[in-house]
C-alpha positions as CSV (number, residue, x, y, z in Angstrom):
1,X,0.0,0.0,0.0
2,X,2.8,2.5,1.0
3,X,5.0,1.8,-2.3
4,X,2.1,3.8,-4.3
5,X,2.4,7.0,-2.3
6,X,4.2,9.7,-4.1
7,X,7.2,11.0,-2.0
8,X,7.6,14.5,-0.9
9,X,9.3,17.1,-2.9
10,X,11.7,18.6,0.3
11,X,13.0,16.9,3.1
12,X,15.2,17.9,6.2
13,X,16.8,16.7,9.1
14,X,15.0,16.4,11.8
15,X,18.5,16.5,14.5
16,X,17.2,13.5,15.9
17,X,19.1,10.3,14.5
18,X,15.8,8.0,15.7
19,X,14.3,10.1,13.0
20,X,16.3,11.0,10.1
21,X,14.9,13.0,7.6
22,X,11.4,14.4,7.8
23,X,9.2,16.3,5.2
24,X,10.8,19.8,4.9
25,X,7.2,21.7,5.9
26,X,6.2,19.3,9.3
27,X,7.4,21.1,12.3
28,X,9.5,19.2,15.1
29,X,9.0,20.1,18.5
30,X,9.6,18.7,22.1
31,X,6.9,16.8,23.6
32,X,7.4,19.5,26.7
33,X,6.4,22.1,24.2
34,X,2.9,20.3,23.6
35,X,1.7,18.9,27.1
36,X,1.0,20.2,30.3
37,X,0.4,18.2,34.0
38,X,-3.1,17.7,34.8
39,X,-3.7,17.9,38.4
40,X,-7.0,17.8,38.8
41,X,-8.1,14.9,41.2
42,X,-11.5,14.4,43.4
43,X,-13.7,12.7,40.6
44,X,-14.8,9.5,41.2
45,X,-17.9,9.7,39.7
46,X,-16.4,9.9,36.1
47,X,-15.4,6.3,34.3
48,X,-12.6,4.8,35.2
49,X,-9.7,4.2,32.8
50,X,-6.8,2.3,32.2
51,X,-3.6,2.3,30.2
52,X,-2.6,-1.2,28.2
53,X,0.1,-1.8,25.9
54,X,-1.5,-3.7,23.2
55,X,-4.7,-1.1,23.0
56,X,-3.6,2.8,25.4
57,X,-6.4,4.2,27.1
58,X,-8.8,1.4,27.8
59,X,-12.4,2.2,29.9
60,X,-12.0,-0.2,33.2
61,X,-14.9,-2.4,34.7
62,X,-15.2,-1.1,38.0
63,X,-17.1,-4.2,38.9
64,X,-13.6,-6.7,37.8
65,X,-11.5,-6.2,40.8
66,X,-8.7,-8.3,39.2
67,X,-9.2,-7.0,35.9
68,X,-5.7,-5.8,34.4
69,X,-3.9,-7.4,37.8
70,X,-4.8,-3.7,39.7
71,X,-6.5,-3.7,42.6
72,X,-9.4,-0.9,42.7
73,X,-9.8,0.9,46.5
74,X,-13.4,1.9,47.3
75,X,-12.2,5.4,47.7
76,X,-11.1,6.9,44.1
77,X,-11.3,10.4,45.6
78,X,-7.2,10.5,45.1
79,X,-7.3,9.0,40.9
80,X,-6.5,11.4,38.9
81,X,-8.7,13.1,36.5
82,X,-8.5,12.8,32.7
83,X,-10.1,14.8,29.9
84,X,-10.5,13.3,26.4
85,X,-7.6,13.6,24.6
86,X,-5.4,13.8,27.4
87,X,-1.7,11.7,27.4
88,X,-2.0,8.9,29.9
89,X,1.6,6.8,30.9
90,X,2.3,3.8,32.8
91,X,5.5,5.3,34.2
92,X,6.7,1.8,35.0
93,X,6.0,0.3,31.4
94,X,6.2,3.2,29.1
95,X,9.1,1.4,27.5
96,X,6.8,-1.3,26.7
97,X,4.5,0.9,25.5
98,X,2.1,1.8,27.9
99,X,0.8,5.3,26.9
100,X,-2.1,6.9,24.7
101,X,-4.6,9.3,24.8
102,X,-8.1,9.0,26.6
103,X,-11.2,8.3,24.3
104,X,-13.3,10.2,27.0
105,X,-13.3,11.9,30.5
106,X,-12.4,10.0,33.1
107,X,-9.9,9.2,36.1
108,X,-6.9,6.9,36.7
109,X,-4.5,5.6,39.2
110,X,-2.1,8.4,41.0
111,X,0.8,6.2,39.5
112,X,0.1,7.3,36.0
113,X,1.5,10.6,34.3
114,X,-1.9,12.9,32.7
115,X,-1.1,15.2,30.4
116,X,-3.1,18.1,28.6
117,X,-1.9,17.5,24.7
118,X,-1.6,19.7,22.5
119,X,-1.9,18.2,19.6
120,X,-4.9,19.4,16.2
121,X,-5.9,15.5,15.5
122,X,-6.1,13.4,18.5
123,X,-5.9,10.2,16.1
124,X,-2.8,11.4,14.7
125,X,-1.1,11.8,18.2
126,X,-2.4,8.5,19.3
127,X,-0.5,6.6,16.4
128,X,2.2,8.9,16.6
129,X,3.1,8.0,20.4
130,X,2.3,4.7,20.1
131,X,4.3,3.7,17.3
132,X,7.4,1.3,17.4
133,X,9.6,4.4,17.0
134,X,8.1,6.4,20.0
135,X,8.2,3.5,22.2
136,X,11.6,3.4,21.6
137,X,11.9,7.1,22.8
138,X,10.0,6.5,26.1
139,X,12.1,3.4,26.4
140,X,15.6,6.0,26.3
141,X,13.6,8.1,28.7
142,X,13.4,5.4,31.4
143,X,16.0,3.9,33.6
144,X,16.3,1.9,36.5
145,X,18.7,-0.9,38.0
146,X,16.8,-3.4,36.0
147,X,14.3,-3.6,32.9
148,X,11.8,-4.4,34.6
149,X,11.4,-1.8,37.0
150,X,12.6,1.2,34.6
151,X,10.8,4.0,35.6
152,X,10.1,7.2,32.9
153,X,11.9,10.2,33.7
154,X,9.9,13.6,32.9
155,X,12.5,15.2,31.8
156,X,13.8,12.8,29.6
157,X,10.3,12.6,28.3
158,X,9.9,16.8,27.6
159,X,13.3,15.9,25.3
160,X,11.4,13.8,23.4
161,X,11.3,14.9,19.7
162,X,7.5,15.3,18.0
163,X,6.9,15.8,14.3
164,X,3.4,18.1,13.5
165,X,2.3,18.0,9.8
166,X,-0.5,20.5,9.2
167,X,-3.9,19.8,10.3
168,X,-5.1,18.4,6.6
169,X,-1.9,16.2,6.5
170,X,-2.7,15.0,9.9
171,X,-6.1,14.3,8.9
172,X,-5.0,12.6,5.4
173,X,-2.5,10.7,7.3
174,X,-5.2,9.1,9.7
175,X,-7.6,9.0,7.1
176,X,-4.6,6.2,5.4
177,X,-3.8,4.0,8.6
178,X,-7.5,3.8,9.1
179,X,-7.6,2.5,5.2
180,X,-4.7,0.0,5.6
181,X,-5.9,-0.9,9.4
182,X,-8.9,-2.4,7.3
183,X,-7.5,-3.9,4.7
184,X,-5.2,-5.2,7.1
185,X,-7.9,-6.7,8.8
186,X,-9.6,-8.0,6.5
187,X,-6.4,-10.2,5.3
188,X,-5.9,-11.1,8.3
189,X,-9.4,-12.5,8.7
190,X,-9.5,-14.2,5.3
191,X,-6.4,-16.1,6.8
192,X,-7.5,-17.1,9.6
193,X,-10.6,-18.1,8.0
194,X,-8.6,-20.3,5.5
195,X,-6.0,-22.1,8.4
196,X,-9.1,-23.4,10.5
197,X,-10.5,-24.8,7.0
198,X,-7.2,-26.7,6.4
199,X,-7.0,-27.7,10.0
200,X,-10.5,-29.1,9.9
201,X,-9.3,-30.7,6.7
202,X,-6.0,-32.3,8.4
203,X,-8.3,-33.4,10.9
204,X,-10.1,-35.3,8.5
205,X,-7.2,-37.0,6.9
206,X,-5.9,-37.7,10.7
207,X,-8.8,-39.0,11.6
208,X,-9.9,-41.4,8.6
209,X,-6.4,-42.7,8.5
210,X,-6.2,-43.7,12.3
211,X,-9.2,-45.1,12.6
212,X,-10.0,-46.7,9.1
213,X,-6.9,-47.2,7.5
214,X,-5.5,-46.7,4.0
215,X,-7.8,-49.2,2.3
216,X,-11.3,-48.4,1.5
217,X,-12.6,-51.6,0.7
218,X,-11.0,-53.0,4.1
219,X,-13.9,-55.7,6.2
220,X,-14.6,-53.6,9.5
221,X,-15.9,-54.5,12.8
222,X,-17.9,-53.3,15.6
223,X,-15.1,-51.1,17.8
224,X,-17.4,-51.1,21.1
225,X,-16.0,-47.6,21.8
226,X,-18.2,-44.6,21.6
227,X,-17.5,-42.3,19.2
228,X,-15.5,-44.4,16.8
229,X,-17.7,-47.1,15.2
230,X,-16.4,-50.0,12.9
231,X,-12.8,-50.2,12.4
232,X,-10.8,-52.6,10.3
233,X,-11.3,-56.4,11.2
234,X,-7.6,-57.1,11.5
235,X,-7.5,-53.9,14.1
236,X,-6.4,-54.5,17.6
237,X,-9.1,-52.5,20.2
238,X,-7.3,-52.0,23.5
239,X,-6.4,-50.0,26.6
240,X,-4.3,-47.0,26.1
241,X,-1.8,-48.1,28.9
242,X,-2.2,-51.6,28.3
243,X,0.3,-50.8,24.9
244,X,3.0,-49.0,27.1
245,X,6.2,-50.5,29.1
246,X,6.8,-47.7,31.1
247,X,4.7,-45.1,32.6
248,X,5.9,-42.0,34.5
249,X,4.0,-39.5,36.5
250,X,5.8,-36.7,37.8
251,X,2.8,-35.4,40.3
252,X,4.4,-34.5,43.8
253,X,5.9,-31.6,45.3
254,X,6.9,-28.4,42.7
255,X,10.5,-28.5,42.3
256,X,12.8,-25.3,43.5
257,X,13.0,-23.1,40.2
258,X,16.0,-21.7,39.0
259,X,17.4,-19.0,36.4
260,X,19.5,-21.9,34.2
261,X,20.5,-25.0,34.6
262,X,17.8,-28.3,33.3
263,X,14.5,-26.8,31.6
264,X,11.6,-27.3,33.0
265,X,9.0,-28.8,30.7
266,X,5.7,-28.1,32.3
267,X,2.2,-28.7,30.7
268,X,2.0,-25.0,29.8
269,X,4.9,-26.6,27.0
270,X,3.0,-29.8,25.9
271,X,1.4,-28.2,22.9
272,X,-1.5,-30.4,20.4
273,X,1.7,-32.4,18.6
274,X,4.6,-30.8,20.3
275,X,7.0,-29.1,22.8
276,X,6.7,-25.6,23.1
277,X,9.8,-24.3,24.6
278,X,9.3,-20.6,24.4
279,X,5.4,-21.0,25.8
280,X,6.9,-21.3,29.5
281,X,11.0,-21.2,30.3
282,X,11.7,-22.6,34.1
283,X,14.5,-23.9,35.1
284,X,16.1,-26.2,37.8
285,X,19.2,-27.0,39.4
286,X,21.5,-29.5,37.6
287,X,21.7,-31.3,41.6
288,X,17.8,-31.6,42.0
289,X,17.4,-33.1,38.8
290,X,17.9,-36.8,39.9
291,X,15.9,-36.1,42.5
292,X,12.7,-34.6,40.1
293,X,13.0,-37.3,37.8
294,X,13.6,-40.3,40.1
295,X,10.3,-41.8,38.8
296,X,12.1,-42.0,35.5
297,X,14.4,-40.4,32.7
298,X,13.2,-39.1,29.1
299,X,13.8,-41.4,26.0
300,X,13.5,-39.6,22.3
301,X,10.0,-41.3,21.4
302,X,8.6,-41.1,24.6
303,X,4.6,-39.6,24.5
304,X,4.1,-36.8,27.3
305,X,0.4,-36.6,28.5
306,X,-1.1,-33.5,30.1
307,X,-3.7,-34.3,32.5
308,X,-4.9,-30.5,33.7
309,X,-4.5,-27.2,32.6
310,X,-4.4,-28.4,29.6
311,X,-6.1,-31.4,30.0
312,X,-5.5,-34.0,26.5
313,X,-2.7,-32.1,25.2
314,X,0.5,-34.9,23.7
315,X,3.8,-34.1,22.1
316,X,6.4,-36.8,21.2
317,X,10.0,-36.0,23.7
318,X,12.4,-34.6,21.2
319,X,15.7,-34.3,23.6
320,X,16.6,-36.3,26.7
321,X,18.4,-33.0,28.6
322,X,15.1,-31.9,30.2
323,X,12.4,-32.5,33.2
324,X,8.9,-32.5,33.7
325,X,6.5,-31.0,36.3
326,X,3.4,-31.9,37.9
327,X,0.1,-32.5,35.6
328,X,2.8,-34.3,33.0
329,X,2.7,-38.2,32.5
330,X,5.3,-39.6,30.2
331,X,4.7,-43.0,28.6
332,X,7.2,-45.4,27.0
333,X,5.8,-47.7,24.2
334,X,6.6,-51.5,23.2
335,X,8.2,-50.7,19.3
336,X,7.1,-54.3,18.7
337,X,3.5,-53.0,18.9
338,X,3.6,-49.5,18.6
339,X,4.5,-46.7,16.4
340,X,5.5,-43.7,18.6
341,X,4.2,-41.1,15.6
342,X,1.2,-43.6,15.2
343,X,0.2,-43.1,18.7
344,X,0.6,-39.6,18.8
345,X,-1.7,-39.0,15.8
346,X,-4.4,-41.7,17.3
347,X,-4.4,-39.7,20.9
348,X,-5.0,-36.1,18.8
349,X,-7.9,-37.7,17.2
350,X,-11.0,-36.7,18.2
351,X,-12.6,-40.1,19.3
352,X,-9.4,-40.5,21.5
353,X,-9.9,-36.9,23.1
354,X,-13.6,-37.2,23.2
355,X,-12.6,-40.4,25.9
356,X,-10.6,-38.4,27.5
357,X,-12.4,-34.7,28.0
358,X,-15.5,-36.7,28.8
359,X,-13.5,-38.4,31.9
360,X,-12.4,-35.2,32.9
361,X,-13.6,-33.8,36.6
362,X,-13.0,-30.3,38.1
363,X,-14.6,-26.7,38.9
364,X,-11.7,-24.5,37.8
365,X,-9.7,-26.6,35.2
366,X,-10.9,-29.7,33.7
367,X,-8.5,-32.9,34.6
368,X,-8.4,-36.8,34.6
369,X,-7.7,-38.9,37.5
370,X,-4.4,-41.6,37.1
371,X,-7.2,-44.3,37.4
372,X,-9.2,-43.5,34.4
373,X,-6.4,-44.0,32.1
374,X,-6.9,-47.4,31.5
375,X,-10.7,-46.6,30.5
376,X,-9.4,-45.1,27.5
377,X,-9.3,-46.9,24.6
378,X,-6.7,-47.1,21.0
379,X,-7.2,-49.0,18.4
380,X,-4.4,-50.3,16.6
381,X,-3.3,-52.1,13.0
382,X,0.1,-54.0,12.7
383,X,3.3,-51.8,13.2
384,X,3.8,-52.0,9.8
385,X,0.4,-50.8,8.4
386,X,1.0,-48.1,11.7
387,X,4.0,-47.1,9.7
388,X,2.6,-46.7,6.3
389,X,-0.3,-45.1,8.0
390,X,1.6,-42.3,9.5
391,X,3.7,-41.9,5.7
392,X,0.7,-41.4,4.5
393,X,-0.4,-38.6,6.9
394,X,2.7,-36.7,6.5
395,X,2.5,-36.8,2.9
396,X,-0.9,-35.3,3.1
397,X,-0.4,-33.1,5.6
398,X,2.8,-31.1,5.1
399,X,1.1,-29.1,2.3
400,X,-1.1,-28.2,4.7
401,X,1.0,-27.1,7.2
């Protein structure tokens, strides 16, 4: 979209490396120059508000006291008011982006920074401040002893350099982002749209081909197992754990966390297929781990089970140099009988999962008691025909993916 607009006839430089050059007419002030402290407090009839980083200025359900992690007093007499178009900043994560302007009166928490802002098109100052290079300015205006607890400095925010087109230009300009933010949009919808299709269809394929086989014109057989139906004749219906040698269930006590040393796989990392390692990164000591995994080590092959929070969620172990936490089973298959990759597919199918959500008991997050596992039910061909089977599903799949 951008590659069609025509570029301007002038430019200048702005003094500001971050910047560069900027069109020769727009005007490049301080942020100091444009905003004024708001004082005003005793309001706590107007809404209250709150500042995010993915979204600014946010209205706040008084009602959700653990909404956004703050806690809300009964007295909001001290919250500082806000006028529409005012500059709100998280002090603590303006380097994250916490900022933007109010989309109506209202009153915030006495840690926040209010500015008056002087600024023709409120739209325009909004994407202005809140774009990747502004957040980098707020981020050089903060410091602390560690990231985390940087904390904005006024005055390094007054430095801050802000480019002003004219009033039409602003306009124009928000008039375009609005345009793209659309189109946008709608791509990215059309996309999303289009990968659940193909995942529905990959579930199909899965499904067919762990349950029926590869040959249409195969004899079939009552299964006995709810949701399932006939399978092929030859087809061995069994228990789940009844087609493992070794079963691990690393429930106990949580293990003493660390900054390095072994990662931690937790069920937070046991994705629909596979291990996750950037969803959760914990860590223990190199000396506990014996102690962790003293109901048994990691093979490559090995089928991790999640048995709450998520509840049904398998991924094949991929490396030996890690440990499990609590709500993680691992199971260790007989080759002779099983195809690890076979399994995996047959557990992610939905008459497997349907045995296993429908087992599941609990208020706050749905889990599975160790004694129901034997309930559930696998049906399996030869290892070979598991083999082939699981060809033929990566064949099919990987255009997909």
């Amino acid at each position: 979209m951008i590659h069609d607009l025509k570029p301007y006839p002038a430019m200048k430089d702005s003094g500001v490396p971050w910047l560069g050059q900027v069109p020769e007419h727009w005007e490049v002030r301080s942020l100091g120059s444009l905003t004024k402290a708001r004082s005003e407090r005793n309001r706590p009839d107007l809404p209250l508000l709150s500042v995010v980083r993915e979204k600014g200025v946010i209205l706040r359900d008084r009602e959700s006291k653990g909404e956004n992690h703050n806690f809300i007093p009964d007295d909001l007499s001290n919250y500082k008011v806000v006028r529409e178009g005012d500059l709100v900043v998280n002090k603590m994560k303006a380097w994250q982006g916490s900022m933007g302007l109010a989309p109506v009166d209202g009153i915030v928490s006495p840690a926040y920074f209010v500015f008056d802002f002087d600024i023709q098109n409120r739209k325009y100052g909004q994407a202005l401040l809140r774009s990747s290079t502004y957040v980098g300015f707020f981020a050089q205006a903060s410091d602390g002893v560690r990231i985390g607890q940087w904390d904005l400095s006024i005055d390094g925010m007054k430095r801050i350099p802000v480019v002003i087109p004219e009033p039409d230009e602003q306009a124009a300009i928000v008039r375009f982002l609005e345009h793209a933010d659309r189109r946008i949009r709608k791509a990215i919808a059309a996309k999303q749209k289009l990968i659940k299709l193909l995942q529905e269809q990959k579930q199909v394929i899965i499904h067919q081909a762990v349950t029926r086989g590869l040959d249409p014109n195969v004899k079939l057989k009552p299964s006995g197992v709810e949701w399932l139906g006939d399978v092929p004749e030859e087809w061995e219906v069994t228990s789940f754990t009844r087609c493992t040698i070794e079963r691990a269930d690393y429930r106990g006590a949580t293990p003493t966390k660390t900054e390095s040393g072994v990662f931690l796989v937790t069920a937070k990392n046991v994705r629909r297929g596979w291990i996750d390692y950037e969803a959760s990164q914990e860590y223990i000591a190199e000396s506990d781990y014996a102690v962790v995994m003293r109901r048994g080590m990691p093979k490559i092959g090995d089928l991790l089970f999640t048995t709450e929070a998520p509840l049904g969620h398998v991924a094949l172990v991929d490396r030996e140099d890690v440990a499990f936490a609590q709500r993680v089973i691992r199971f260790r298959f007989d080759l002779d009988r099983c195809e690890p990759g076979f399994v995996l597919q047959a557990v992610l199918s939905p008459y497997f999962q349907h045995q296993v959500l429908s087992r599941g008991t609990g208020s706050t997050a749905l889990g599975i008691k160790a004694s129901k596992l034997p309930e559930l039910i696998l049906v399996l061909p030869s290892v070979e025909e598991q083999a082939q089977i699981l060809a033929y599903i990566r064949d099919q799949t990987v255009p997909l993916e």
